[in-house]
C-alpha positions in Angstrom: 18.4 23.3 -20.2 15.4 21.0 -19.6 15.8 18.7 -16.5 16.7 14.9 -17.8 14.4 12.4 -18.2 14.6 9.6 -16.2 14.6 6.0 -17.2 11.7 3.9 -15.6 11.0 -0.1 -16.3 8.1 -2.4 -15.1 8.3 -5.7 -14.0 4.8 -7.7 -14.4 2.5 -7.0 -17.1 -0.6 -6.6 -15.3 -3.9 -8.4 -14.8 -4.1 -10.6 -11.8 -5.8 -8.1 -8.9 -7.9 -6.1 -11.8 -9.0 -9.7 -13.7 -9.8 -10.9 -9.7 -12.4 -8.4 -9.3 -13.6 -7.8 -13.2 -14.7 -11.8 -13.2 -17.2 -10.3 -10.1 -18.8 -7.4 -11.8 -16.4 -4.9 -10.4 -15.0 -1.9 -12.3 -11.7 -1.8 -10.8 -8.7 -0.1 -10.7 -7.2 -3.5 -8.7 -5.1 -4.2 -12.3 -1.6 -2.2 -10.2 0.7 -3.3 -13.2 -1.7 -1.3 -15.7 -1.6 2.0 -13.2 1.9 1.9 -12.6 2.5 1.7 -17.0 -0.1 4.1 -17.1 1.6 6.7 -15.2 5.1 6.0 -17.2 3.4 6.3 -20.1 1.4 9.3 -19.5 4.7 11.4 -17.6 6.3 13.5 -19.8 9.4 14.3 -17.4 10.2 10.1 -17.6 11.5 7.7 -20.3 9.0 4.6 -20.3 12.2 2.0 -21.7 10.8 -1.4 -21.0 8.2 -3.6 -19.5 9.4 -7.1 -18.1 6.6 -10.0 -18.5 6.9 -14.2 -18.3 5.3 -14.6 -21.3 6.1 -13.0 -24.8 2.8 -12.4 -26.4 1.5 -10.5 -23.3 4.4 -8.7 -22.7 4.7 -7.6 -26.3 0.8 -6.3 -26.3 1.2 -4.6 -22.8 4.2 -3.2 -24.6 2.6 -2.0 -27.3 0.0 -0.4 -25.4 1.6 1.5 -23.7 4.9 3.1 -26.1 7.8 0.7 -24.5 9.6 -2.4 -25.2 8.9 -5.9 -24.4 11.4 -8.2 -22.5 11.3 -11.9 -21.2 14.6 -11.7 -19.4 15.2 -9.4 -16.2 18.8 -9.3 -17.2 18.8 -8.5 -20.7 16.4 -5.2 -20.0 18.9 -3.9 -17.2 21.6 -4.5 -19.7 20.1 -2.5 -22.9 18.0 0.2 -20.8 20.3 1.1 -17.6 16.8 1.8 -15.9 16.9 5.2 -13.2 14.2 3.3 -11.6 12.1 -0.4 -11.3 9.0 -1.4 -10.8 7.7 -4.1 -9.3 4.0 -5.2 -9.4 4.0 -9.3 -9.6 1.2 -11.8 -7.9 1.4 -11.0 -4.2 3.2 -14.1 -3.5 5.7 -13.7 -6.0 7.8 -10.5 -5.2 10.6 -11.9 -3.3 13.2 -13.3 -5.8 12.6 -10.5 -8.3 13.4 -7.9 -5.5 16.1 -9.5 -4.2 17.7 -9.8 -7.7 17.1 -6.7 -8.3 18.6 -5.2 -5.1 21.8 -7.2 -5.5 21.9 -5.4 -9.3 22.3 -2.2 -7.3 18.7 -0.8 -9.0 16.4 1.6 -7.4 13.3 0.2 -6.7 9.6 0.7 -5.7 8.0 -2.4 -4.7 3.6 -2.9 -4.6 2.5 -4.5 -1.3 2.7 -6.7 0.3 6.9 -6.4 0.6 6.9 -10.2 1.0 5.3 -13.0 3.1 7.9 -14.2 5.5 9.9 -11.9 8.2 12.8 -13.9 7.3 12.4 -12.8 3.3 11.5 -9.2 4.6 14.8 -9.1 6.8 17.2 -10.0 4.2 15.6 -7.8 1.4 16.2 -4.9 3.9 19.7 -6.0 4.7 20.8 -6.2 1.0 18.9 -3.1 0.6 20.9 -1.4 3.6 24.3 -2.2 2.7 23.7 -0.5 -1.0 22.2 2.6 0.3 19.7 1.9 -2.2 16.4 4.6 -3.0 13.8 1.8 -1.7 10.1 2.5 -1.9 7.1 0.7 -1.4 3.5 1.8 -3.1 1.4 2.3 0.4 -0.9 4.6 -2.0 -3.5 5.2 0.9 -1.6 8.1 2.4 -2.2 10.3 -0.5 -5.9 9.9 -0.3 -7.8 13.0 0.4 -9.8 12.1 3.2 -6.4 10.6 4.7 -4.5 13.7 4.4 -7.0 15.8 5.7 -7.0 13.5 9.0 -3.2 13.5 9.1 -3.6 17.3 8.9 -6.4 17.2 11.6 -4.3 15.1 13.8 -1.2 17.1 13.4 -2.6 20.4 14.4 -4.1 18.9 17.5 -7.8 19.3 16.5 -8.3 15.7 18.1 -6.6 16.5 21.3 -4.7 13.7 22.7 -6.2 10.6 20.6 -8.1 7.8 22.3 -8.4 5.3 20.0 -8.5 4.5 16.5 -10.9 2.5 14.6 -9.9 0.6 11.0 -12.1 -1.8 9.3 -11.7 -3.1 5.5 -13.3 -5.9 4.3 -14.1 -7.1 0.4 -13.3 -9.7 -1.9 -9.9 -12.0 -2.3 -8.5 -14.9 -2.9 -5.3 -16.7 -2.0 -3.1 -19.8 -1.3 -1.8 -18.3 1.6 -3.8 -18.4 4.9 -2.8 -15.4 6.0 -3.2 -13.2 3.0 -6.0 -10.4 4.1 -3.8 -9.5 6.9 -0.6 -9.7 5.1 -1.4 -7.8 1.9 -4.4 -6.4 2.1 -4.1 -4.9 5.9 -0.5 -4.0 5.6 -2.4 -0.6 4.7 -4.2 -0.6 8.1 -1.0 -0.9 9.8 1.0 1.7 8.0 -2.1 4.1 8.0 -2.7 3.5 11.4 0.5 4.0 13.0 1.1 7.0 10.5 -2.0 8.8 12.2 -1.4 7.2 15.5 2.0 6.4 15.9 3.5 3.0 16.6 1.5 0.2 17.7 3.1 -1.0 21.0 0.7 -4.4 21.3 -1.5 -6.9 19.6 -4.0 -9.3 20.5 -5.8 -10.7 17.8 -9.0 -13.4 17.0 -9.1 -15.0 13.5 -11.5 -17.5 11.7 -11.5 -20.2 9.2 -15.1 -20.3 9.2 -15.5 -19.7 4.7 -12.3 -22.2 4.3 -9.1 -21.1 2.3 -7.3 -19.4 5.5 -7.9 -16.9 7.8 -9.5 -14.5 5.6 -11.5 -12.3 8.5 -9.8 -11.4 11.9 -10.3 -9.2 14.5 -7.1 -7.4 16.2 -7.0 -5.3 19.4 -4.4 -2.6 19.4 -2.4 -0.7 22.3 -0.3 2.1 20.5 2.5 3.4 22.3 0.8 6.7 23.1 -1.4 4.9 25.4 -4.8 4.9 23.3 -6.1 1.6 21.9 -7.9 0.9 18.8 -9.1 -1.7 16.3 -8.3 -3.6 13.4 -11.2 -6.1 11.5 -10.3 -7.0 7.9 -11.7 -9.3 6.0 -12.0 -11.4 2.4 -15.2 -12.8 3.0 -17.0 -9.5 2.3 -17.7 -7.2 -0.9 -16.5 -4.0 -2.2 -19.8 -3.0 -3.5 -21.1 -2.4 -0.3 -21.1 1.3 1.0 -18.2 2.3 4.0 -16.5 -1.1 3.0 -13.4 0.8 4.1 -13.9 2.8 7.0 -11.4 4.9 9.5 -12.6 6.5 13.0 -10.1 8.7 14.9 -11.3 9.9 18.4 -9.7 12.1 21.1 -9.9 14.4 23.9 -11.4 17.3 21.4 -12.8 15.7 18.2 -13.1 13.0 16.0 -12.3 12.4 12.7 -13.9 9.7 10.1 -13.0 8.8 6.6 -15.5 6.7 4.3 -14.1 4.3 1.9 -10.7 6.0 1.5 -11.5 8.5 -1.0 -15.6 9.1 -0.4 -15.8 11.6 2.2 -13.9 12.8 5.3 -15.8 14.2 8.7 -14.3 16.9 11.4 -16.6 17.1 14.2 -15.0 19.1 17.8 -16.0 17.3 20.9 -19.6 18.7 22.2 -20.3 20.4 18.8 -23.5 19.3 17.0 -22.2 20.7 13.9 -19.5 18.8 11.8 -17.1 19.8 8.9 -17.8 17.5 5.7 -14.9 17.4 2.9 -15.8 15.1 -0.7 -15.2 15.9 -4.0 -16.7 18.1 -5.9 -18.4 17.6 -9.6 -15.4 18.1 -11.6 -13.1 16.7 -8.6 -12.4 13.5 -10.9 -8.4 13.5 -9.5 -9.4 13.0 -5.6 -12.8 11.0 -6.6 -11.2 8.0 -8.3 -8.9 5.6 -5.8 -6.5 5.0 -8.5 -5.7 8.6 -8.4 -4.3 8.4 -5.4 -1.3 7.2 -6.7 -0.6 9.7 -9.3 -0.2 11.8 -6.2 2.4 9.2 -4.7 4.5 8.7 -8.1 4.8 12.5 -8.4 6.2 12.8 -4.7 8.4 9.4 -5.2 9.8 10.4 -8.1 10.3 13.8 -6.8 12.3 12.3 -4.5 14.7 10.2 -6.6 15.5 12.9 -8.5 16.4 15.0 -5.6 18.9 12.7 -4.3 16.8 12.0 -1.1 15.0 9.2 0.4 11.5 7.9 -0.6 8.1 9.5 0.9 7.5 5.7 2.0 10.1 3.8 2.3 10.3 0.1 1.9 11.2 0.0 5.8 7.3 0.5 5.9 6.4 -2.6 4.2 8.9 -4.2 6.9 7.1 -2.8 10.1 3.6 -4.4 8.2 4.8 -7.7 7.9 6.0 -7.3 11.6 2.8 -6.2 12.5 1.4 -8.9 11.1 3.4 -11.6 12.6 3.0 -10.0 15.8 -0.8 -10.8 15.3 -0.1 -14.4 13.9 1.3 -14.7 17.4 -1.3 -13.5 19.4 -3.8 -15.0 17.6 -1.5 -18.6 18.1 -1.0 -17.9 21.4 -4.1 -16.7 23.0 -1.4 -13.7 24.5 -0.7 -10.3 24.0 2.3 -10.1 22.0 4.4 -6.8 21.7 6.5 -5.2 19.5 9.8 -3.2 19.7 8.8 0.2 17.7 11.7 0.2 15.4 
C-alpha cells in the first residue's frame, strides 16, 4: 500500500522579501512564500490543497501557478481542506495573529522567522502551542547548509578541541518599520546557528547605531556562551549582499578552526599548527548544495519526515522563542550599557 499523502496549505502568497531585493538588481531566492509552494508543488508524497492570500486576484494566480486552490478566508480553507500541515510565510511583522489563530484551531504548523516581535507575543504563542501538544516548527533553514553541517560535524567529533570563541557576521540589504528588525529577523539565524554549534549563549553586551536612520539596523554584540568561550555577533542592513563573505562564520578552539563563507560557498578545516587546510564547495554539477534556497528542500524533507512519524520537529518553534530572547537580552544591554544574562532554557 503506498504511504498517504499528506495534506499541506500555505498562508501568504509570496513576494515581499524576493520583490525587496529584485527592485535592487538581486537574483534572489528572498520570495520564502514562492519556495515554500514550490516545494508542495514539486513533492509527490504531499497533497498541495490550498494557498491562503489577502487579496483574490493574487491568490488566484499564485494558485494557479502552482496546481492548488485559492482562498481569502483562513477559516473556510481549514474547513474544506482538513490540512495535515500549515504554512506560514507573511511580512515579518505580521505572523502573530495568523499563528495564534491557527494554534487555537489545533493545526500543525511551521512558521518562517522571525516567530514574532514581542517576548510577550512569543510567550503566549508557545503557551497555546504547549497545552495542544501541537507539531510546531519554525524554518531556521541555515542548519541544513553544507558548509554548516560539515562544522556541526567538525565540532561534534572534537576536531576543534574545546572551542574558544565563535565569530558570526551578516550584513546586506533590508528594510523595516521596526527599529529592531536586523537583529530580530534577520539575526535570529546567528543566534540559533550559534548556540547550535556552540551551545547556549550565557551573556550579552551589545553596541547599536542609528547612524543610516530607520532603526538600529547595524549592531555589534559580545557573547559569553555557557562553555566559557566568547564570541561575536555584527549584523547589519546598511550593507549589500553582492559583496563576497557577506555572511561569514569562524569557529576556533584548542585544535582547529573551522570557517564557512556565505553559508553555502565554501567551508575550511584547518588543525591547529597545520599549514595545510581541508577545503569543501560544490562541485560543477553540485547545483542542490550550491543554491541557498536548496537548503530548504533539505529541511522540508526532514520536517516532514518528522510529522509523519509522529515525532517532534528537527527545529522546533521553541527555537524561534530562545531568538527573540536572545534578542531582547541584547536590546537590554545595549539600553543599559550592562551585561545582561540569560537563563539557558
Amino acid at each position: 500500500m503506498p504511504e498517504k499523502k499528506l495534506r499541506v496549505a500555505l498562508i501568504g502568497t509570496g513576494g515581499e522579501g524576493g520583490d525587496f531585493l529584485a527592485a535592487r538588481g538581486f537574483n534572489s531566492p528572498g520570495n520564502w512564500g514562492l519556495q515554500h509552494a514550490r516545494i508542495y508543488h514539486q513533492r509527490t508524497d504531499l497533497d498541495f490543497v490550498g494557498i491562503v492570500g489577502r487579496d483574490a486576484v493574487r491568490t488566484k494566480s499564485r494558485a494557479e501557478e502552482y496546481g492548488t486552490r485559492p482562498y481569502t478566508d483562513i477559516d473556510e480553507m481549514l474547513k474544506r481542506e482538513s490540512p495535515d500541515l500549515v504554512s506560514v510565510v507573511l511580512p515579518n511583522l505580521d505572523h502573530f495573529a495568523v499563528t495564534l489563530k491557527l494554534i487555537q484551531a489545533g493545526v500543525p504548523l511551521l512558521v518562517e522567522k522571525p516567530l514574532v516581535f514581542t517576548l510577550s507575543e512569543a510567550d503566549i504563542l508557545m503557551n497555546e502551542a504547549s497545552k495542544r501538544g501541537l507539531f510546531f516548527a519554525i524554518c531556521f533553514n541555515h542548519r541544513y547548509a553544507k558548509p554548516l553541517q560539515l562544522a556541526k560535524e567538525a565540532v561534534d567529533a572534537g576536531r576543534l578541541g574545546d572551542l574558544t570563541f565563535a565569530s558570526w557576521r551578516f550584513g546586506g540589504e533590508g528594510a523595516s518599520t521596526h527599529p529592531h528588525a536586523n537583529l530580530l529577523e534577520t539575526q535570529c539565524h546567528g543566534f540559533d546557528m550559534l548556540e547550535h554549534l556552540c551551545g547556549p549563549i550565557r551573556s550579552v553586551m551589545a553596541e547599536m547605531t542609528d547612524k543610516t536612520g530607520g532603526g538600529f539596523r547595524t549592531l555589534s554584540l559580545a557573547l559569553r556562551f555557557e562553555s566559557g568561550a566568547v564570541g561575536s555577533l555584527i549584523g547589519t542592513y546598511d550593507s549589500s549582499y553582492a559583496y563576497q563573505d557577506a555572511h561569514s562564520l569562524e569557529l576556533d578552539g584548542t585544535a582547529g578552526r573551522v570557517v564557512v563563507h556565505d553559508t553555502v560557498k565554501a567551508f575550511e578545516y584547518q588543525a591547529r599548527g597545520n599549514e595545510v587546510a581541508e577545503h569543501w564547495s560544490a562541485g560543477y554539477f553540485n547545483d542542490l548544495d550550491r543554491e541557498f534556497h536548496r537548503i530548504t528542500d533539505r529541511y522540508f524533507d526532514e520536517m516532514l519526515a518528522a510529522l509523519r512519524q509522529g515525532h517532534s520537529p528537527p527545529v522546533p518553534a521553541t527555537a524561534g522563542y530562545r531568538a527573540v530572547r536572545l534578542a531582547y537580552a541584547a536590546i537590554e544591554a545595549f539600553n543599559s550599557g550592562k551585561r545582561v544574562s540569560i537563563p539557558a532554557t
